[in-house]
N, C-alpha and C positions, 0 to 999 in steps of 0.2 A: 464183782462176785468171783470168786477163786475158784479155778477151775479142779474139781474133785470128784472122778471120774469113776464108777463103778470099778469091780476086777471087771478082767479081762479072761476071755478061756484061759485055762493052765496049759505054758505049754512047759513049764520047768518045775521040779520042787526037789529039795532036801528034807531029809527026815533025822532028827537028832534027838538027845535026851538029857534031860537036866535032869540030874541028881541033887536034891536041895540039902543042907547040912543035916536036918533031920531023917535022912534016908528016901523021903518022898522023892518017886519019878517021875517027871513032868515030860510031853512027849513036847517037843518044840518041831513046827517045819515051816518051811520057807516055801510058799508058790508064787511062783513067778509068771507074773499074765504075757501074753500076744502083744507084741507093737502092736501099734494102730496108729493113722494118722491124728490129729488132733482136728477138733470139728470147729468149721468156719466158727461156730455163734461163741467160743472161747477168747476170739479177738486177737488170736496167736497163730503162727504158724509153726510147725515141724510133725514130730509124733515124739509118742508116750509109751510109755510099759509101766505094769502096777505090779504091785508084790503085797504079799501078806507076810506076817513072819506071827506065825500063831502057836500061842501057848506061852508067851511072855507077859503082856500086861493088856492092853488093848484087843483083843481077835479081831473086832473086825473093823478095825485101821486102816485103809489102805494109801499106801506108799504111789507116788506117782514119780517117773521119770521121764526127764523128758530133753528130747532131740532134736536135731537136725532133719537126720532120718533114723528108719527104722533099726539098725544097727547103735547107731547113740541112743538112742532112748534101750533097748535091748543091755546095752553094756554098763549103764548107769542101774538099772534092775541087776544085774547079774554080780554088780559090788559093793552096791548096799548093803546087803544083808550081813557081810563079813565086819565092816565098819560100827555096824547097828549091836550085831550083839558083841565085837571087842569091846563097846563102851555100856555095857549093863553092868550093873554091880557084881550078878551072879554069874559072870561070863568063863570064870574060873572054876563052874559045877557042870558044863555044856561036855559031853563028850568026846567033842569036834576042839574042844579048846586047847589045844596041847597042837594043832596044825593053826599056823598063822592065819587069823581072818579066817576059822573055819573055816577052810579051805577054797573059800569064796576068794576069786583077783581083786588085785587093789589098781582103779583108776589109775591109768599113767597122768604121772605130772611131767607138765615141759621141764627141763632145765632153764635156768637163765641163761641169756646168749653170752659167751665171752666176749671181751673186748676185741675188736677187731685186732691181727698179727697177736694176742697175748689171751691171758685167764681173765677171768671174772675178778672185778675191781672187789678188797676186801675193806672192810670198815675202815677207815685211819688208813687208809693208804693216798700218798699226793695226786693233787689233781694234776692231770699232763692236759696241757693244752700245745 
């Protein structure tokens, strides 16, 4: 059974506005719930944070992220939302859409590690053994 956990109190939200090609204004926001740990009968460990992102298609959808601890699960809710509506079709009628990821951070990615003393092997380059 998947684990699909109510919201959580709000302790975050954004408030924005779609403008649809026909002039209609659609109010769109983003609440962002409380970590919480995640409960023994889940069969997982860490914690969780849920978000809603209401006024798009679904309202009452909820988003779950989830963690190590309460800070990773917190930081995966707090970048969602900018990923979620860059890929809606109507992401280019949002207010906020003219600031990258509505203004929401984007998850850091590692880099790849370079090769030991030099750069990262690129495609077609010889094997050194």
């Amino acid at each position: 059974m998947p684990f699909e956990p109510p919201m959580t109190p709000i302790i975050a939200s954004s408030q924005m506005t779609r403008t649809r090609a026909d002039g209609v204004k659609v109010a769109i926001r983003v609440n962002i719930g409380t970590p919480t740990p995640i409960p023994p009968e889940a069969n997982m460990t860490g914690w969780y944070a849920t978000l809603q992102i209401l006024g798009i298609q679904n309202d009452s959808e909820v988003f779950t992220c989830l963690g190590n601890d309460s800070a990773q699960a917190l930081g995966g809710a707090i970048c969602f939302p900018g990923v979620m509506l860059s890929a809606m079709p109507f992401a280019h009628e949002i207010d906020f859409s003219n600031i990258p990821n509505f203004g929401f951070p984007i998850w850091p990615v590692r880099p790849s590690s370079p090769a030991v003393g030099g750069s990262p092997a690129q495609a077609g380059d010889p094997v050194q053994e």
